[in-house]
C-alpha positions as CSV (number, residue, x, y, z in Angstrom):
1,X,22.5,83.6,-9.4
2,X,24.6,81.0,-10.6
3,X,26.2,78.5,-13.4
4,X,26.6,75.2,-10.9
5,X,28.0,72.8,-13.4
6,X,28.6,73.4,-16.8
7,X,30.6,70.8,-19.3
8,X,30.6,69.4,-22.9
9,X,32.6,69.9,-26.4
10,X,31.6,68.8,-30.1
11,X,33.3,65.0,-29.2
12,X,32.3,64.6,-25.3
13,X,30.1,61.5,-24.6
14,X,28.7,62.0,-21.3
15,X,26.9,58.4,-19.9
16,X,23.4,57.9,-17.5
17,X,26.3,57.6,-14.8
18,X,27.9,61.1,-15.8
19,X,24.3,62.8,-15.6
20,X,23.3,61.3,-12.1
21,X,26.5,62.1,-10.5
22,X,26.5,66.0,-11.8
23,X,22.8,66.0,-10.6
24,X,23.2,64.6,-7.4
25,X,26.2,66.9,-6.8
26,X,24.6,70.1,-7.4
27,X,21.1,69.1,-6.2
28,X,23.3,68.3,-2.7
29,X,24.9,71.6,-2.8
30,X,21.6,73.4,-2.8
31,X,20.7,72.2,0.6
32,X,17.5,70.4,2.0
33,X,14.9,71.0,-0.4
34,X,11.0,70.3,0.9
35,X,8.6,70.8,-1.6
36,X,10.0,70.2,-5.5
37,X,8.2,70.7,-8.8
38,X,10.2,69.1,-12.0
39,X,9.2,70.6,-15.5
40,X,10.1,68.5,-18.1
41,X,9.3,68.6,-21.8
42,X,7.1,66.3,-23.2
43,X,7.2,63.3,-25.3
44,X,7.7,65.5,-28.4
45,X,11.6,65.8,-27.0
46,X,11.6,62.1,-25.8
47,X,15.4,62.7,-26.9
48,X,16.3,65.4,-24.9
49,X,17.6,63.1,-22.0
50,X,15.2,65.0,-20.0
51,X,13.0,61.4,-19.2
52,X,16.4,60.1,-17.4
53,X,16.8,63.5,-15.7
54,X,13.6,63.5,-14.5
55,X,13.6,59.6,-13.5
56,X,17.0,60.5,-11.5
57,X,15.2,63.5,-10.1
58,X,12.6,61.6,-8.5
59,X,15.7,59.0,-7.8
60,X,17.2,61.7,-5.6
61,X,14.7,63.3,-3.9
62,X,11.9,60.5,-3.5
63,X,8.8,61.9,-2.0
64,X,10.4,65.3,-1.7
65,X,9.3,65.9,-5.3
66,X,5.5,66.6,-4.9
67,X,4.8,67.8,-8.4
68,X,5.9,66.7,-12.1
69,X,4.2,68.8,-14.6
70,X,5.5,67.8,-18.8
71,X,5.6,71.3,-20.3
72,X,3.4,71.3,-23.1
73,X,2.8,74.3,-24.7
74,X,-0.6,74.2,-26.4
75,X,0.3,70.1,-27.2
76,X,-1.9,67.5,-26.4
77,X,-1.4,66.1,-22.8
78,X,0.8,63.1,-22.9
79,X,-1.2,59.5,-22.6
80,X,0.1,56.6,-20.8
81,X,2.4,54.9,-23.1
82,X,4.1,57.8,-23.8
83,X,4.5,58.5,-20.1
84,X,5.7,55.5,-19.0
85,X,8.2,55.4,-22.0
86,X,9.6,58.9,-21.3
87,X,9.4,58.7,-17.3
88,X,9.2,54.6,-16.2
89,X,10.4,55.8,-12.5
90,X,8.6,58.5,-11.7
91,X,4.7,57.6,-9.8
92,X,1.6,58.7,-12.1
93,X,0.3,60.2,-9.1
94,X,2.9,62.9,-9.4
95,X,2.1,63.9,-13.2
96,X,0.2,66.9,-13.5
97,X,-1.8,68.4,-16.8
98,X,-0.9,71.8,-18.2
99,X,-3.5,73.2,-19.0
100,X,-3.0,76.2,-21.3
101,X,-6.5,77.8,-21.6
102,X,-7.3,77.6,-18.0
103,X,-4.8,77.1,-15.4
104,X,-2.4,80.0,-16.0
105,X,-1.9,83.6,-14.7
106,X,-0.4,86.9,-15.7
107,X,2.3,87.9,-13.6
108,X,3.2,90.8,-15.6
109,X,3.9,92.7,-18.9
110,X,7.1,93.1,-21.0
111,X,6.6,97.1,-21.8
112,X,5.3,98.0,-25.4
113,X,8.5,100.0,-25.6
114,X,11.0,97.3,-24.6
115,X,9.3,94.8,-27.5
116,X,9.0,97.3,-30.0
117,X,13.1,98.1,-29.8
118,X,14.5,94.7,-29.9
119,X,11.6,93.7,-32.4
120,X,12.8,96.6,-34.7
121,X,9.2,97.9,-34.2
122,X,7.6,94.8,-35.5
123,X,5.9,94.2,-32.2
124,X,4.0,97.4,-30.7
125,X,2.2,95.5,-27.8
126,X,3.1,95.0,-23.9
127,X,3.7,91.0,-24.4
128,X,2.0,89.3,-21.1
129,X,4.2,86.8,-19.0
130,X,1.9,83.8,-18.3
131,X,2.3,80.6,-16.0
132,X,0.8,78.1,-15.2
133,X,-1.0,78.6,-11.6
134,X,1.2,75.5,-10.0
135,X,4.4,77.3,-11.1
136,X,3.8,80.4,-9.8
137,X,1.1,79.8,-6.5
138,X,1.8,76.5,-4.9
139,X,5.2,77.4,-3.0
140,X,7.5,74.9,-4.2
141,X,10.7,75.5,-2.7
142,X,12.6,74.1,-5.5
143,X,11.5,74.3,-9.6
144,X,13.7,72.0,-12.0
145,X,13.3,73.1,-15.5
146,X,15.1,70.3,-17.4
147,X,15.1,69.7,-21.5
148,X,17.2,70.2,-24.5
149,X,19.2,73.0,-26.1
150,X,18.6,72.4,-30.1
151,X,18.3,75.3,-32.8
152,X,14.5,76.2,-32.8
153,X,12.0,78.1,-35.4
154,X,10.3,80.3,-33.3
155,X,12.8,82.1,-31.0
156,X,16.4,80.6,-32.3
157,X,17.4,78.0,-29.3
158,X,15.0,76.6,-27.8
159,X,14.9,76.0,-24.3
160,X,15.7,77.6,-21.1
161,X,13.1,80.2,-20.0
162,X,10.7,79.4,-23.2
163,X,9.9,76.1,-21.3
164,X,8.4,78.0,-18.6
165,X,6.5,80.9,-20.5
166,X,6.2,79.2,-23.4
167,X,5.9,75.7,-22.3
168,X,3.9,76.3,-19.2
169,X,2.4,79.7,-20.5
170,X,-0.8,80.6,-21.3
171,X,-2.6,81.5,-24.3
172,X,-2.4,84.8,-24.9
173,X,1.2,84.6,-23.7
174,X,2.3,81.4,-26.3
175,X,0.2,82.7,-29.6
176,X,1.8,86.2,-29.5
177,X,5.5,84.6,-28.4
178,X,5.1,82.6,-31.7
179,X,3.4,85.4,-34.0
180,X,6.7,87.8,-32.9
181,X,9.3,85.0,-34.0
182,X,6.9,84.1,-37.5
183,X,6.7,87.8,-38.2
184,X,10.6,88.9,-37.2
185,X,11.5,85.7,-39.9
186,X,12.7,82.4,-38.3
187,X,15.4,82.5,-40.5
188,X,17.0,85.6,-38.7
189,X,16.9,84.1,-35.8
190,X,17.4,80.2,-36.0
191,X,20.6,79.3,-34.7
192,X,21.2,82.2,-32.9
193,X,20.6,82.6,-29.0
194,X,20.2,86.3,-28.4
195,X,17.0,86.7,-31.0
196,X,14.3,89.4,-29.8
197,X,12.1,86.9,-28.2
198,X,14.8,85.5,-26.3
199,X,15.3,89.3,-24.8
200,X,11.8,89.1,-24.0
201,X,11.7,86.4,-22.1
202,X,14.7,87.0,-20.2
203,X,13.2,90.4,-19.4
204,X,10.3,88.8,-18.2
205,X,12.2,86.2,-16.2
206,X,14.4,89.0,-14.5
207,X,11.7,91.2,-13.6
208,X,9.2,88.9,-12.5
209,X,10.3,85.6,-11.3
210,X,12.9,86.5,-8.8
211,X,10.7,85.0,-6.5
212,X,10.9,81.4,-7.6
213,X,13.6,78.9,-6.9
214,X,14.1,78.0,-10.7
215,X,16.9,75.6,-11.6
216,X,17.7,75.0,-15.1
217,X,19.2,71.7,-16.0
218,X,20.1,72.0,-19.6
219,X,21.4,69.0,-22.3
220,X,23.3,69.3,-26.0
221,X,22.4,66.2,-27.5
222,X,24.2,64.9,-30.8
223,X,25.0,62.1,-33.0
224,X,27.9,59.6,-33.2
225,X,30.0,58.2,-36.1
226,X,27.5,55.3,-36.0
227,X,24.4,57.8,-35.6
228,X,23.9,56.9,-32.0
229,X,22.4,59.9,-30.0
230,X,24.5,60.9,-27.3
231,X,24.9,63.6,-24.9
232,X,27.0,66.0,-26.1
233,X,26.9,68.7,-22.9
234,X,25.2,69.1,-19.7
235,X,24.8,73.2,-17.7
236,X,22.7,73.5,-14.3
237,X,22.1,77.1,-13.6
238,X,19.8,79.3,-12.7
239,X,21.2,82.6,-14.9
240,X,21.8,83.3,-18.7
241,X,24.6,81.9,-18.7
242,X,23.5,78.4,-18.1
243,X,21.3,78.8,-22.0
244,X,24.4,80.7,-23.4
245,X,26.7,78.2,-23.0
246,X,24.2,75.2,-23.5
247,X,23.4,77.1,-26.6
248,X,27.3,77.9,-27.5
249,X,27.9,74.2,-27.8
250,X,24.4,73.3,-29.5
251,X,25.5,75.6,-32.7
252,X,29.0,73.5,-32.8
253,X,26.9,70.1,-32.6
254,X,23.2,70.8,-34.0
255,X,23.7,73.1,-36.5
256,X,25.2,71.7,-40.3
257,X,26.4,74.2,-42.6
258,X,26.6,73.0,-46.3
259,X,28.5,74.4,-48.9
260,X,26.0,74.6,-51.2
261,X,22.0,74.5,-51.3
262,X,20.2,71.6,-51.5
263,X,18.3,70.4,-54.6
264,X,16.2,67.6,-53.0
265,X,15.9,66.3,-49.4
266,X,14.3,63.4,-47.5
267,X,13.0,64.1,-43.9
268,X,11.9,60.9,-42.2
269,X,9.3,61.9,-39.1
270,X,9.6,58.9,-36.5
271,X,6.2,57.2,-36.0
272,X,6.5,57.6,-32.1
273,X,7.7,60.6,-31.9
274,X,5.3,62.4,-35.1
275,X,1.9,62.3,-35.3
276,X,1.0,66.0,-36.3
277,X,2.2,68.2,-39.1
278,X,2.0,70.8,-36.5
279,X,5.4,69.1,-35.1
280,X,6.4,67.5,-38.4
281,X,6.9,70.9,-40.2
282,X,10.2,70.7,-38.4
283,X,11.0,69.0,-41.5
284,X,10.5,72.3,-43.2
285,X,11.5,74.6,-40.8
286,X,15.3,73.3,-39.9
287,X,15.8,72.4,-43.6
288,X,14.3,75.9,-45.4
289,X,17.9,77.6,-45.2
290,X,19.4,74.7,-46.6
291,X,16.9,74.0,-49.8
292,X,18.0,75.4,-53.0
293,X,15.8,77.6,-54.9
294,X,12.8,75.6,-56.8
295,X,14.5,72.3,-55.0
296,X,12.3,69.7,-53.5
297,X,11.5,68.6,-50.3
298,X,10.1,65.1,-49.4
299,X,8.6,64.5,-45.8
300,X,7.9,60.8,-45.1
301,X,5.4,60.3,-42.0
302,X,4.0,57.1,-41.6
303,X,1.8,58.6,-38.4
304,X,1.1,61.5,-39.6
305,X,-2.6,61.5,-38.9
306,X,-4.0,65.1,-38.3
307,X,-2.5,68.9,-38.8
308,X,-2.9,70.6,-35.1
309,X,-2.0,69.2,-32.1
310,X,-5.3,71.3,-30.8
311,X,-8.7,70.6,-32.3
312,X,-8.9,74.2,-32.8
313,X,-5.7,74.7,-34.4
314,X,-6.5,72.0,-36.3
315,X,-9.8,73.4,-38.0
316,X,-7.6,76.5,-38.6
317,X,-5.0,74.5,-40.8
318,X,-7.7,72.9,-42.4
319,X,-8.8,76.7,-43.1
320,X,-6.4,78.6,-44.3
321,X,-3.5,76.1,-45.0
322,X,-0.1,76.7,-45.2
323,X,0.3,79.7,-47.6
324,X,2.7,82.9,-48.3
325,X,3.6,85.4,-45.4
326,X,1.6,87.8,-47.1
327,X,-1.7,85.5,-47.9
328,X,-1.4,84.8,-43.9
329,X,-1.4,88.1,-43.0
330,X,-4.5,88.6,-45.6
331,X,-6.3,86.1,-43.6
332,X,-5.5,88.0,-40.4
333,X,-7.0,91.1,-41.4
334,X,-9.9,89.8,-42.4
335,X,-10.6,86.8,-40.3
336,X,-11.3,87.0,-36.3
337,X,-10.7,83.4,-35.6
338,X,-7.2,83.9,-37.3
339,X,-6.3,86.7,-35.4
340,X,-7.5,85.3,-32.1
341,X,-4.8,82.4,-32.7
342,X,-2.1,84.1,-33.2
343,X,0.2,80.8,-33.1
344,X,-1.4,79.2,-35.4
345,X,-1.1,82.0,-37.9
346,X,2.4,81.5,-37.1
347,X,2.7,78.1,-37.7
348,X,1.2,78.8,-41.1
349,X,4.2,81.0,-42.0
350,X,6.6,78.9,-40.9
351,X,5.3,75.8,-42.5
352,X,5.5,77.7,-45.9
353,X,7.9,77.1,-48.4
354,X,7.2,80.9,-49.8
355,X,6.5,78.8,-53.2
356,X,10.5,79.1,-53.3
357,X,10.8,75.4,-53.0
358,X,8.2,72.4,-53.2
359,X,6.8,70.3,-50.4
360,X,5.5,66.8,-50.8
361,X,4.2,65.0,-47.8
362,X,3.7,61.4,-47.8
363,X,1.7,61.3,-44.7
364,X,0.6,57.6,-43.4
365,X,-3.1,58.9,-42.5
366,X,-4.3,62.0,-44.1
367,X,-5.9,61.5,-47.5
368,X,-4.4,63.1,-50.9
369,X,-7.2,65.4,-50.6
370,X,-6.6,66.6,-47.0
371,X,-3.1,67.0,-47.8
372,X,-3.4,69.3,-50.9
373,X,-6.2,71.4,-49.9
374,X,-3.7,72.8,-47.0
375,X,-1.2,73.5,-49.9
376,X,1.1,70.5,-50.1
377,X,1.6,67.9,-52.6
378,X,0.8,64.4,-51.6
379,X,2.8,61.2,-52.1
380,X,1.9,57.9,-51.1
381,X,3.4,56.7,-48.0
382,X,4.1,52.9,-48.9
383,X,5.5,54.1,-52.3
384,X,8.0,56.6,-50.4
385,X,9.4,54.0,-48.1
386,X,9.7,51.7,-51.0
387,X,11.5,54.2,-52.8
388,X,13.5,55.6,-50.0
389,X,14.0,52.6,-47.3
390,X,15.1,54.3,-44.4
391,X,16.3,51.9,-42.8
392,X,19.4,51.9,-45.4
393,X,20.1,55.3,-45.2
394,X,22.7,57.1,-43.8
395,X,22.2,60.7,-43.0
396,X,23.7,63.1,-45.5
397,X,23.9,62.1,-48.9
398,X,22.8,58.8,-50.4
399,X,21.8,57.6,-54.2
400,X,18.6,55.8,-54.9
401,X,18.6,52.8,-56.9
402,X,17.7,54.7,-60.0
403,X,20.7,56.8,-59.7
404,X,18.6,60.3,-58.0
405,X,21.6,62.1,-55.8
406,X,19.9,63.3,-52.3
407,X,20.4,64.5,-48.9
408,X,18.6,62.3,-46.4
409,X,17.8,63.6,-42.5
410,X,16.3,61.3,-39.8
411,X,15.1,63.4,-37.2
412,X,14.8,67.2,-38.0
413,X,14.0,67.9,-34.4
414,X,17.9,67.1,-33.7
415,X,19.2,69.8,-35.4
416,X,19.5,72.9,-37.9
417,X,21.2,72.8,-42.3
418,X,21.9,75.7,-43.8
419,X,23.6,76.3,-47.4
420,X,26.5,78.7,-46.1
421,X,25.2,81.5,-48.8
422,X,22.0,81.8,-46.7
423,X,23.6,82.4,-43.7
């Protein structure tokens, strides 16, 4: 096992050029490679870099790279537009579907007793390693895992082995991988890179994937004095030192600490990027630590247009909505569909404020009615960006014309705030 290239700091700019030439090195340096399968993420982490990486992929390896499969979790599959704006380069004939009901298989089982100590008992079940069948049947002689190293809600840093087991897992495998983080408490764990679903994982990873040629190509992405993304680090590996260091950097560049909570805050959710509250409650989740207590939280999402990504998850929102940890787990006891979807349960938790803060969404599609019976407080969409033009703001602090003081964020997917008395 091996780190192949690791560099990056909190000021390093690395350009397209920087990327392909670090690529091409250690994809040389691995020898003639037959049969390769690229996992990238999908258009939800269009600014991971991982389109270019994948493009330059194909760029090096041509018709060597038989299979290009977007890991996508339980999202939906990406359409058209959004492939040929994340991956111009790379032939449609090469994309292939995840799907995660169907085309996975268990390779094995973390022991109850492993999960149960680095859970601190909070998870008493073997936790079954899933994959999709094309990962783990086809015989590709080379597996590039490529995406982004950012602070995450469900197991602390996203990334790295989570975009196979999670991202190309199955069901059974993704639902409980989400309940464990919702039930441990994202906010013991975001920010941090050795949480207990991390140890999972990499247990799973050493004792049951030594057979596949995994490469992990791994990018810190940030923001410039003129809030221009740029690539803050780049680590190819194939060991867990690749994540650590990826995830070393990503704490110095993704994650603000503040000196003080936070008594109001503006999310903006990118029409492109968010359609879902199911990935626009990163506006709650990487913001929670930093919202004062009884402060307000304002989410602006002009697409915002349904709950879950998944029909099914969807009805389940619709449900239950986004209540207390302990109305959740109410719910659970007594309701089978809840406890058959164990992620969605999670997402619940972790799209709760705990009725320590407020939440109003000003969603550009979903009625007030639709919005409120799930538990949030609705906001009209044209009056929000009237009142807070985003295009003005900076992120960080502004002042609205009528003299309100408040924090403004652009993209909660980017990073992690935190008051520093939460931490």
């Amino acid at each position: 096992m091996a780190l192949y290239f690791a560099t990056g700091s909190a000021s390093t700019e690395l350009s397209d050029q920087d990327l392909r030439k670090a690529l091409f090195d250690v994809y040389e340096s691995l020898g003639t490679r037959e049969r390769v399968l690229a996992l990238p993420p999908d258009f939800t982490r269009f600014n991971s870099r991982a389109g270019q990486l994948t493009c330059m992929t194909y760029e090096y390896f041509e018709h060597r790279l038989v299979d290009v499969m977007p890991a996508l979790g339980t999202h939906v599959p990406m359409p058209d537009w959004q492939l040929d704006r994340m991956f111009p380069r790379v032939p449609k004939e090469l994309i292939r579907e995840h799907r995660w009901r169907d085309d996975v298989v268990t390779i094995g089982e973390v022991p109850v007793e492993f999960g149960s100590a680095v859970t601190d008992k909070i998870w008493n079940r073997p936790w079954p390693a899933q994959l999709n069948k094309l990962v783990w049947e086809v015989g590709h002689d080379l597996i590039v895992s490529i995406g982004q190293v950012v602070p995450h809600e469900v197991i602390g840093m996203a990334n790295y082995n989570k975009n196979i087991f999670v991202g190309t897992g199955g069901s059974e495998g993704i639902n409980e991988s989400h309940f464990i983080g919702a039930a441990y408490g994202m906010e013991r764990m975001m920010g941090r890179a050795n949480t207990p679903l991390r140890k999972i994982l990499n247990y799973a990873q050493d004792e049951f994937c030594q057979k596949l040629p995994l490469l992990y190509v791994l990018t810190v992405i940030g923001t410039n004095d003129s809030s221009d993304l740029v690539t803050r680090g780049l680590f190819i590996g194939d060991d867990h030192e690749c994540f650590e260091r990826a995830a070393a950097l990503s704490v110095q560049v993704n994650f603000t600490q503040l000196e003080e909570p936070l008594d109001k805050v503006v999310v903006y959710l990118d029409p492109e990027e968010f359609h879902s509250t199911w990935l626009g409650n990163k506006s709650i989740y990487r913001t929670r630590m930093a919202i004062a207590d009884g402060g307000e939280l304002i989410v602006l999402g002009p697409e915002i247009g349904t709950f879950g990504e998944d029909p099914e998850i969807d009805r389940l929102i619709r449900k239950y909505g986004y209540r207390t940890t302990p109305e959740i787990m109410e719910f659970m006891d007594s309701n089978e569909d809840l406890k058959a979807n164990l992620s969605a349960a999670a997402h619940l938790i972790h799209g709760s404020s705990e009725n320590r803060f407020s939440i109003t969404y000003y969603p550009g599609k979903l009625s007030r009615e639709e919005i409120e019976s799930v538990g949030y407080q609705f906001g009209d969409i044209n009056e929000g960006l009237k009142k807070y033009p985003v295009e003005t703001l900076q992120d960080g602090w502004n002042t609205s014309d009528d003299g309100e003081k408040f924090y403004f964020i652009s993209n909660p997917a980017l990073g992690l705030w935190a008051a520093k008395d939460r931490l």
